[in-house]
N, C-alpha and C positions, 0 to 999 in steps of 0.2 A: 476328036480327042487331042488335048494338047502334050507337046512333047514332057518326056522328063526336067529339061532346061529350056520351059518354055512356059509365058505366062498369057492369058488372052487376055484381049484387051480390055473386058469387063473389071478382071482382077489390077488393072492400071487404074479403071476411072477410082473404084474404090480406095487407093490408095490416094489420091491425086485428093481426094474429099477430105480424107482426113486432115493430112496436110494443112487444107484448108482453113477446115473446122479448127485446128488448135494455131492456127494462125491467127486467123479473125480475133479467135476470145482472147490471145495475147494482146493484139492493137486497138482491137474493140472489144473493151468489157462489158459486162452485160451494165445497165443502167440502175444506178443509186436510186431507190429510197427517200424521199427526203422530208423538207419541211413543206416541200409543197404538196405533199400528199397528205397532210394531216388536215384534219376537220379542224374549223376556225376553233379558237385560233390559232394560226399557222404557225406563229412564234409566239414565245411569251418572255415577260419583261421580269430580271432579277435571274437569281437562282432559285429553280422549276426543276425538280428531279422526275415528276411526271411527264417534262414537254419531252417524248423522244420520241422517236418511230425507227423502224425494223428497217435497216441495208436490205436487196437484194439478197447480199450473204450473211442474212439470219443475225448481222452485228448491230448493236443500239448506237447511235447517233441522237446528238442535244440539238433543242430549236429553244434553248434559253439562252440572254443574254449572257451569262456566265459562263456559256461553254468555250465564247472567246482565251477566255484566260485558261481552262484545262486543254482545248487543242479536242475535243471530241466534237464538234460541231458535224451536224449533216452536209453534205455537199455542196448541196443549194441554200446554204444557210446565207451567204453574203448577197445572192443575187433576190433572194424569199425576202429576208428580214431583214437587211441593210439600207438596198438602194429602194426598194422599191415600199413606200408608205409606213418608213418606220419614225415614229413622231415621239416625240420625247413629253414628258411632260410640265405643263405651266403651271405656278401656282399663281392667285394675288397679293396682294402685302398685304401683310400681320392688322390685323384690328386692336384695338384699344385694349387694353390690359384691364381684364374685371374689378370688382372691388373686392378689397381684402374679405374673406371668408369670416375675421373678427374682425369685429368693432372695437376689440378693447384686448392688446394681448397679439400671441403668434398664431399666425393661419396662413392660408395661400390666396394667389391670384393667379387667372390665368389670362391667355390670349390663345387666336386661332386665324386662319387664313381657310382659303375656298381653293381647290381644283379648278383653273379656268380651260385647262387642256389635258385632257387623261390621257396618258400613254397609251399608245397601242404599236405593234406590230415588231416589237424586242425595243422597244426606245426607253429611256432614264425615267426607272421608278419615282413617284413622288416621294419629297422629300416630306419630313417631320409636318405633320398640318396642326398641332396642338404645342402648346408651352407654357410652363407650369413653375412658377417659382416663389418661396417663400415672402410674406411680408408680415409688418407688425403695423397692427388696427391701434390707431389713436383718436379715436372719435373726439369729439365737443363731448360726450356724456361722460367720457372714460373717467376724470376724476369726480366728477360726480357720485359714477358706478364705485369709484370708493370705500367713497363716504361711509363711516358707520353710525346711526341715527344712536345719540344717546336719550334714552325717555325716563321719566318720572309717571305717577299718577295724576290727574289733574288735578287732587285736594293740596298737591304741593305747595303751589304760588295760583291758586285760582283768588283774588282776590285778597289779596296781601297786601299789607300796610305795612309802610315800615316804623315801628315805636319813636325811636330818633328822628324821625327828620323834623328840623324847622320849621316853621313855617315861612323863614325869612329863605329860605334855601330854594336855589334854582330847582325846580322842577324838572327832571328829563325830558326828553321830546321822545311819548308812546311811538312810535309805530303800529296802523294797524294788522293786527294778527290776521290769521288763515289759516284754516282747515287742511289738512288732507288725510284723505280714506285708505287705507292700506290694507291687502289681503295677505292675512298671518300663513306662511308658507312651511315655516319651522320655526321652532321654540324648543329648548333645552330643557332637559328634565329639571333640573337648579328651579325651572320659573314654579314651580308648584308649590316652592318654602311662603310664598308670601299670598296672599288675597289678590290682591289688584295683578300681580304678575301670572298667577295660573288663570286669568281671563284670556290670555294670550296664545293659546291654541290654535293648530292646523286650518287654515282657509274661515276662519273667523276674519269678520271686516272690525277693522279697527279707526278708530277717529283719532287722529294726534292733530293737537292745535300748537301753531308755532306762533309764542307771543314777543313781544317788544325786546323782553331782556333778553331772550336767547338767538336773537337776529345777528347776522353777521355782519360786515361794511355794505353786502348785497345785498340786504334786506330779505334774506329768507334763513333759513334754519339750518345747521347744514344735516345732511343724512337723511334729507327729505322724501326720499324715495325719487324713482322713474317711474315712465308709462310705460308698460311690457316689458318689464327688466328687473329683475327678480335684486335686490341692495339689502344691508344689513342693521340690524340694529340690537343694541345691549341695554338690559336695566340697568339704571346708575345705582339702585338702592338696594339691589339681590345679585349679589358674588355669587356668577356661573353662571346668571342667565339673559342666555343672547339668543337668536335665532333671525331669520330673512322673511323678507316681504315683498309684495309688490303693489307698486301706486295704481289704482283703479280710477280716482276722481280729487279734485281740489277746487275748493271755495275760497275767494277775496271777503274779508271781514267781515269773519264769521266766528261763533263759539260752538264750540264741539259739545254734545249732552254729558250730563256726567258720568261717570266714571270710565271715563276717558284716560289717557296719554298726554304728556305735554313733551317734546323737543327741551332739550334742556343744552 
């Protein structure tokens, strides 16, 4: 039995433990949690509100590069994601700038670069891989695409004589004429006042022949149409009626059947 002021020596060791115990967990705390306990990957590159993992004491801890700057980073985040295989990322240099998106008018271009080294292990996000900026398309066809084709019927000047001339009087020097075939895309309600212009209907192929008097210094017509490129054109002889086309085919000196088009 032990005294009234007296303690055995069981009740010493128990206290001598405790002591211990809450010594220990002051100078040794129990052990973090951290980035290296997480499943690959172990860190992650930018701001990642999912990279964290659970302290020991039930607190969330960041294994993203951005926890540097808030001060929440895991424990082991400089020895995890710092020193040991964290690789930044490489890009190559920019490639040649596309072609403008118009040929004739405002559109874009762009350019791009390649990943030659992907980040990994918290290291510098890539940067922009794509760049994208305004330009204005001036093709060779652009004033061409223009052009508005002015036409007649071909009873106009199909073989015309002119009552006046001399015979002492110099002659012009012809040029030979030439065909081209255009498919009628649109035509204005206006074109139905006359005969020869309500021929001029929706995907109707048309024959307009460009002859001598109507040639330019370049010896073609102008408003002659393009290949796959939709151009315009107006009757000179029915106020109101115009509509677009596109060139399908063109003949070197040739006459078009009748009732035809002529380039005026």
């Amino acid at each position: 039995m032990m005294g009234t002021h007296g303690w055995s020596p069981a009740f010493y060791w128990v206290i001598i433990c405790g002591y211990l115990a809450y010594f220990s967990c002051f100078y040794f705390p129990q052990a973090e949690a951290g980035c290296g306990d997480r499943e690959s990957p172990n860190c992650c590159t930018g701001r990642n509100n999912e990279c964290f993992e659970y302290t020991k004491r039930k607190t969330v801890c960041y294994c993203d590069t951005y926890c540097q700057k808030t001060g929440d980073c895991c424990e082991d985040y400089q020895p995890v994601c710092q020193i040991s295989a964290a690789i930044d990322c490489g890009v190559g240099p920019w490639g040649p700038w596309s072609p403008c998106t118009s040929a004739c008018g405002v559109g874009s271009t762009e350019r791009s670069r390649l990943v030659s080294i992907p980040p990994r292990n918290g290291g510098t996000p890539c940067p922009d891989l794509k760049q994208r900026r305004g330009c204005f398309g001036n093709n060779d066809i652009c004033s061409s695409a223009k052009e508005v084709a002015k036409i007649l019927p071909d009873s106009f000047k199909r073989n015309f004589k002119d009552p006046w001339r001399r015979p002492h009087m110099l002659m012009k020097l012809e040029k030979p004429s030439y065909c081209v075939y255009l498919r009628v895309k649109q035509a204005s309600a206006a074109c139905r006042l006359k005969l020869w212009s309500a021929q001029l209907v929706r995907e109707r192929l048309v024959c307009s022949e460009c002859q001598s008097d109507a040639m330019a210094t370049t010896d073609r017509c102008g408003g002659d149409g393009l290949q796959s490129t939709r151009t315009f054109w107006t009757a000179a002889s029915v106020p109101g009626c115009h509509g677009s086309w596109v060139r399908e085919s063109s003949s070197e000196g040739c006459r078009c059947p009748p009732y035809s088009v002529l380039f005026v």
